[in-house]
C-alpha positions in Angstrom: 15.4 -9.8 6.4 15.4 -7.5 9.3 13.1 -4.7 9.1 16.0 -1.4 8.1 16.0 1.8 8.0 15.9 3.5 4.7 17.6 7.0 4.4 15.5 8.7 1.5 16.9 11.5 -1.0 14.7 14.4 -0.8 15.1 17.8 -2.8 17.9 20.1 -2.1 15.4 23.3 -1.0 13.7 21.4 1.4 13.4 17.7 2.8 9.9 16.5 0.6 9.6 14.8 -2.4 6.5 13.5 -4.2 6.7 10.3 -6.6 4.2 7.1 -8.1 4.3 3.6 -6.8 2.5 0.7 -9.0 2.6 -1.9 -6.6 4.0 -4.5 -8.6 6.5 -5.5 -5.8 6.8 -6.3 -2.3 8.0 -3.2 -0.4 9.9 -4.4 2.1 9.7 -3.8 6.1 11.6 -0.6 6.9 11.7 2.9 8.7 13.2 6.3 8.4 12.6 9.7 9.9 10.4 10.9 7.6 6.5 11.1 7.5 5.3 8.8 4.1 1.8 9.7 3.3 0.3 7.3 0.5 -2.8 8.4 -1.7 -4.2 5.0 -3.6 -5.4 6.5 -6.6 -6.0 3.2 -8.4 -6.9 -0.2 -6.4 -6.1 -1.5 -3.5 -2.9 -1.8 -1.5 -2.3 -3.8 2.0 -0.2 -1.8 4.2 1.9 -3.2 7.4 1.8 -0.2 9.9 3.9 -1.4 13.0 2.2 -4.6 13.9 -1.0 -4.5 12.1 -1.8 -4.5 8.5 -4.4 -2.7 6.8 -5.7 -2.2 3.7 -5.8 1.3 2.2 -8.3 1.1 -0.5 -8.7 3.3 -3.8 -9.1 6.9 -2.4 -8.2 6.3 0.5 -4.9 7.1 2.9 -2.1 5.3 5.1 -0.2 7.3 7.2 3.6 6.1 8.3 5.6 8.5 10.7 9.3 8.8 11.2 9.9 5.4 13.2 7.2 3.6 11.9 8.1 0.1 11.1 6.1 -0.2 7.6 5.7 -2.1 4.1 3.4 -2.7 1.1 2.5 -5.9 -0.6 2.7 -6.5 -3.9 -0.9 -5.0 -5.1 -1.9 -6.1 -8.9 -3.5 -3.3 -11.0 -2.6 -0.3 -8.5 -1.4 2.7 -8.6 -0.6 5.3 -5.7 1.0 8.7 -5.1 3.5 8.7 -2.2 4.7 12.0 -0.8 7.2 12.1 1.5 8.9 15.0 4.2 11.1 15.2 6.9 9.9 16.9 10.4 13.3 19.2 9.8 10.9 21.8 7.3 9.2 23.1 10.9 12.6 24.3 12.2 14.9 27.0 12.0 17.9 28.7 14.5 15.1 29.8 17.2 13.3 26.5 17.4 16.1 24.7 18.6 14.4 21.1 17.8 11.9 22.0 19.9 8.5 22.5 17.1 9.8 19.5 15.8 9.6 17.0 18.8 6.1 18.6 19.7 4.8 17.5 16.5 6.2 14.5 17.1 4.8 13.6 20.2 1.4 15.0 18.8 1.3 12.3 15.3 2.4 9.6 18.0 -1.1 8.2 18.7 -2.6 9.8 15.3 -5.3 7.3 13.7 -2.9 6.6 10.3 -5.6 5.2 8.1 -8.3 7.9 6.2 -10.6 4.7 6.5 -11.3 5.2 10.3 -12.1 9.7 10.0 -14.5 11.3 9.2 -15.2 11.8 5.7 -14.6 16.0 6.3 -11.1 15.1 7.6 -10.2 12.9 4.4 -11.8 15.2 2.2 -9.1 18.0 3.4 -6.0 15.9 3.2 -6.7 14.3 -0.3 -7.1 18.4 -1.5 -3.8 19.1 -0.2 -2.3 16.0 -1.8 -3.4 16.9 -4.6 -1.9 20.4 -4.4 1.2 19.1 -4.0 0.9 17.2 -7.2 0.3 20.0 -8.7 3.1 22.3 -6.8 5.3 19.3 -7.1 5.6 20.1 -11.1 5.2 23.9 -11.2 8.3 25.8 -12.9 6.8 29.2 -11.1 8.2 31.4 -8.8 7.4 30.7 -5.1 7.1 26.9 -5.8 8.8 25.6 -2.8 7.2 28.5 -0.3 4.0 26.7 -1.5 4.9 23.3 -1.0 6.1 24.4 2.7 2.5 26.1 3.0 0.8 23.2 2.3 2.8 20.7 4.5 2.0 23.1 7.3 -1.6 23.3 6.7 -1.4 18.9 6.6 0.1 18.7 9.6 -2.2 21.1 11.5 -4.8 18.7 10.6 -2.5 15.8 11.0 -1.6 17.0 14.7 -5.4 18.8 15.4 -7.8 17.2 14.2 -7.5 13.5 13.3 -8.4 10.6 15.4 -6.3 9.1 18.2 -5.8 5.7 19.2 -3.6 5.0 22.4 -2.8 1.6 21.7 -4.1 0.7 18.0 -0.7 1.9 16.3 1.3 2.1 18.9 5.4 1.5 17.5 7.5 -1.5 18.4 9.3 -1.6 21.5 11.0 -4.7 21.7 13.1 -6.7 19.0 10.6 -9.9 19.6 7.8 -7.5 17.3 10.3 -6.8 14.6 11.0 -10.6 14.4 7.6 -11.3 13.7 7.4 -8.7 11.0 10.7 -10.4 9.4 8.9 -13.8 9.2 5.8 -12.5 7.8 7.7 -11.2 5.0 9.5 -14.6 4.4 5.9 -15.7 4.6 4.6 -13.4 1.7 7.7 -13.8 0.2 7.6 -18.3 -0.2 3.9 -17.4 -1.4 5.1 -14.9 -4.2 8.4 -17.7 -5.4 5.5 -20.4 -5.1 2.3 -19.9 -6.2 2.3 -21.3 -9.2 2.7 -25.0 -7.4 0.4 -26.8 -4.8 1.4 -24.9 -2.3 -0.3 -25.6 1.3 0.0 -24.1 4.7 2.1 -26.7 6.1 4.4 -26.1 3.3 5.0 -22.2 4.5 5.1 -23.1 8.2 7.7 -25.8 7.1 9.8 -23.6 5.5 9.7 -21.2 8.8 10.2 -23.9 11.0 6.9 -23.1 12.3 4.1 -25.8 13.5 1.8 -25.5 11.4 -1.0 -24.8 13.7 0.7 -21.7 15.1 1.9 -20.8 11.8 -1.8 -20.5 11.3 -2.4 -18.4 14.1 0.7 -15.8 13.3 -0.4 -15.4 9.5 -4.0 -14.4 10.9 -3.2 -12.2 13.6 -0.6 -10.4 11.2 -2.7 -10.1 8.1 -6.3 -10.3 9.4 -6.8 -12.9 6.7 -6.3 -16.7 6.6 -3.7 -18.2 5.0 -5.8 -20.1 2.3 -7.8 -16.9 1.7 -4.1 -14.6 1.1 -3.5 -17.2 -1.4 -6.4 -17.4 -3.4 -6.5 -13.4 -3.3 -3.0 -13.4 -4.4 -3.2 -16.2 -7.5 -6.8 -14.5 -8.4 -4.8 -11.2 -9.0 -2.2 -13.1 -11.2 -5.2 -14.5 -13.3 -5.7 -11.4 -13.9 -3.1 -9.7 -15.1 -2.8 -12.6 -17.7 -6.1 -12.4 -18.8 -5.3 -8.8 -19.8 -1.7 -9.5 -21.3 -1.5 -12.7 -22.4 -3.0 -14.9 -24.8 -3.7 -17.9 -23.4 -7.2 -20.3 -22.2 -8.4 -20.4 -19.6 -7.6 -23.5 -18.6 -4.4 -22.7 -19.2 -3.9 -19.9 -16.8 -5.8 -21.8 -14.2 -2.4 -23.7 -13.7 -0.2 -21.2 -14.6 -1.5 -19.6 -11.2 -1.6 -22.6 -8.7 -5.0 -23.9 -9.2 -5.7 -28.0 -10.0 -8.8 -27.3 -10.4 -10.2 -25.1 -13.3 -13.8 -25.3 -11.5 -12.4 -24.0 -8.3 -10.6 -21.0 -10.0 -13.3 -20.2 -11.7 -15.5 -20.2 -9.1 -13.2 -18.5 -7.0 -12.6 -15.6 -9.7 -16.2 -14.8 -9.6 -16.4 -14.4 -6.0 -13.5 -12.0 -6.0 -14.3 -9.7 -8.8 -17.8 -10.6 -9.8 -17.5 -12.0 -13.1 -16.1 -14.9 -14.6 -12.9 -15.0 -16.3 -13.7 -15.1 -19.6 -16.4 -12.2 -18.6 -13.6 -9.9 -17.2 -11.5 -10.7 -20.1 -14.1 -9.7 -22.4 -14.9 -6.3 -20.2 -11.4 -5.2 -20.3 -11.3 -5.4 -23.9 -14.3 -3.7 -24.7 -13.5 -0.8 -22.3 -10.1 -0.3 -24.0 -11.9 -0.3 -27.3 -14.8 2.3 -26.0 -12.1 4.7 -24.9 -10.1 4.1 -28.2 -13.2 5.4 -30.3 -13.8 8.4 -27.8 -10.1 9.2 -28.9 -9.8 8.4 -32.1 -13.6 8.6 -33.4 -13.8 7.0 -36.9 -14.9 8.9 -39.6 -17.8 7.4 -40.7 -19.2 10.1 -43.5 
């Protein structure tokens, strides 16, 4: 599909609302007017930003402002805080628009990914995040005149004192860009229905009516990845999840993910997370059961 525009349902006080994405689904390729901030506080989550995609790793930030073309892939294990507000809690009857569209012009060029400042920059912004968490469930009086206080103090910094790039994340200006975006979605999207079966490149480009050479080319340029690598990374993280949740061999998941060989997954698991899979299955267990006792410690007298 075509990248849309997404009108969002803020609070009725003032246009910002704060809420928990887990990643377990393609968020697909849209804009709106309002700034989205993510905070990964758990894993990490690849993150199209106009025509480049980036991934925003645990503790780190990605930055979408209003007009942003943006979306998420589907991230396994990972968990992040998105905070969303409209540019509309700067103004009032005197401004006239104007505060607003000088903030604007200022985020235009603004570096959106915590990854590329300086470790004093990120440090600020992930305190403020986290005291709008905080804000964001208070029942105490003067609730939303601290919300408001902090939003200003993010976007001084936002606006001040981050990075600029005058080209790196610069917003799409002709409908050829956006139809790019649209196939890489049906690209990521053919991976996620097929997975599970041999699946090749020439299969994908097929399926976009793409030669499969430039197919090649567009998938690396978009993703900063190879096609073959996206897939392994992508069939690895299903592994995982049903090493945790189900019980089944190895062997068996091997295939349930797309792999014909039970060599090259494992392998291939290793190099991604540093243990086998019967190792990780074995750590996740164990770690469960360690915080279970700190819990619940048995009585032992």
């Amino acid at each position: 599909m075509n990248s849309f525009y997404q009108l969002n349902v803020t609070e009725k006080e003032i246009p910002f609302v704060l809420f928990y994405d887990n990643g377990n689904s393609v968020v697909p390729s849209h804009w709106h007017k309002e700034i989205e901030i993510i905070y990964s506080l758990q894993g990490n989550t690849q993150m199209m930003i106009n025509d480049r995609m980036f991934e925003v790793r645990e503790g780190e930030i990605g930055i979408a402002i209003g007009g942003d073309i943006h979306f998420y892939l589907c991230s396994q294990n990972h968990r992040r805080m998105v905070v969303m507000f409209d540019l509309d809690i700067f103004e009032d009857e005197r401004s006239r628009g104007k505060l607003k569209g000088e903030i604007g012009k200022l985020l235009e060029n603004m570096v959106r990914v915590s990854s590329y400042w300086k470790p004093e920059q990120k440090r600020r912004v992930v305190q403020i995040l986290k005291e709008l968490e905080e804000k964001n469930t208070s029942t105490a009086f003067g609730r939303t005149l601290a919300i408001k206080a902090r939003i200003y103090d993010l976007i001084l910094i936002l606006c001040n004192e981050l990075p600029k790039s005058g080209s790196q994340f610069k917003m799409f200006t002709n409908i050829n860009q956006t139809k790019m975006l649209s196939n890489l979605e049906k690209a990521i999207t053919f991976v996620e229905q097929n997975y599970m079966h041999h699946l090749s490149l020439e299969d994908v480009a097929e399926a976009l009516n793409f030669a499969p050479s430039y197919f090649a080319r567009f998938f690396k340029r978009f993703t900063n990845t190879t096609f073959l690598s996206y897939l392994n990374t992508y069939r690895i993280n299903k592994a995982q999840w049903s090493l945790i949740n189900e019980n089944k061999g190895i062997t068996e998941i091997s295939e349930d993910v797309g792999f014909g060989s039970v060599k090259t997954f494992n392998r291939l698991f290793k190099a991604t997370t540093g243990m086998s899979p019967s190792e990780y299955r074995k750590s996740i267990f164990e770690n469960n059961e360690t915080i279970s006792d700190i819990e619940n410690p048995a009585d032992n007298r």
